[in-house]
N, C-alpha and C positions, 0 to 999 in steps of 0.2 A: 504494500500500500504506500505513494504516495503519498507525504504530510507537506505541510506549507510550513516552511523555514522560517526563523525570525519575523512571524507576523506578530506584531503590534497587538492585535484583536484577540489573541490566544492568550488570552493571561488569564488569571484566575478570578482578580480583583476587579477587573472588567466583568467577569461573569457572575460574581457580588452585584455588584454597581446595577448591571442591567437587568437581573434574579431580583431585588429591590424595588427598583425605581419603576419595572412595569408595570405592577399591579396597581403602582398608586398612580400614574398617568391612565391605567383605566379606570379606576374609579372615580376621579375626575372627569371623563371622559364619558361616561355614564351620569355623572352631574349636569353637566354641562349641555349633555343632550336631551336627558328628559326633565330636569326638573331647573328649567331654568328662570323661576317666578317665584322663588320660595330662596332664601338664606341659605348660604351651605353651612352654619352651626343649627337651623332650625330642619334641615335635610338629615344630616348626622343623626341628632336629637331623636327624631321621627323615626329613622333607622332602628335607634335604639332599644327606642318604646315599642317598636314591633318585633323584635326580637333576631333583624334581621341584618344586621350588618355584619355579624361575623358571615353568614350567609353570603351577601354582597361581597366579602373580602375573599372569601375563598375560590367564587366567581370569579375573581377577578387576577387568583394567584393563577389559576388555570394558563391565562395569558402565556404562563412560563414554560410550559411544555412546546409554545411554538417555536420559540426562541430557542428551548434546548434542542429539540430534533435540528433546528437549521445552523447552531454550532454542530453538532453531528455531525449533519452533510457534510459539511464544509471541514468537519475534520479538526476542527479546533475545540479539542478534548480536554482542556486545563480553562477555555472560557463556558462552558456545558458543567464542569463541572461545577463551576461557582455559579451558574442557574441553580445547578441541580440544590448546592449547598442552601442558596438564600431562599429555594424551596420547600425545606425542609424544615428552617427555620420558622418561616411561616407556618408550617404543619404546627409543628411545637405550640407555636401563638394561640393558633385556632383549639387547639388541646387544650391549652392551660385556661383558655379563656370561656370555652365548655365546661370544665369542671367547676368554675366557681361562677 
């Protein structure tokens, strides 16, 4: 197999960074598109009180498997992983924040 040499985009903390930051560029994203008449603390709020924002956030981690399959592709196995890691993480979040 072919790997791509000294790319930039293959690094770990890149796949941190982008494992992080997507979930919460959708859930913006999903703000922004339907509920754009109401506060985003009185959105949240609402969220809350229906029991459904961890819901919405794990919607939203989903995001991440698209990005890791297309590190895959593309063979950069050290930026997939750091998807893979800031997914997991999230897992964790969603767990702890079920139990109590």
């Amino acid at each position: 197999m072919r790997r791509h040499k000294n790319n930039k985009l293959d690094n770990t903390g890149i796949g941190l960074l982008v494992g992080f930051l997507l979930p919460v560029i959708v859930f913006f994203a999903v703000y922004f598109i339907r509920e754009r008449g109401i506060s985003f603390s009185n959105y949240v709020g609402n969220l809350l009180y229906l029991q459904a924002l961890v819901k919405l956030g794990s919607l939203c981690v989903f995001a991440n498997s698209a990005v890791f399959m297309g590190f895959i592709k593309l063979k950069f196995d050290k930026a997939a992983r750091g998807v893979l890691g800031a997914t997991i993480i999230y897992a964790f979040l969603v767990l702890i924040s079920r139990a109590f």
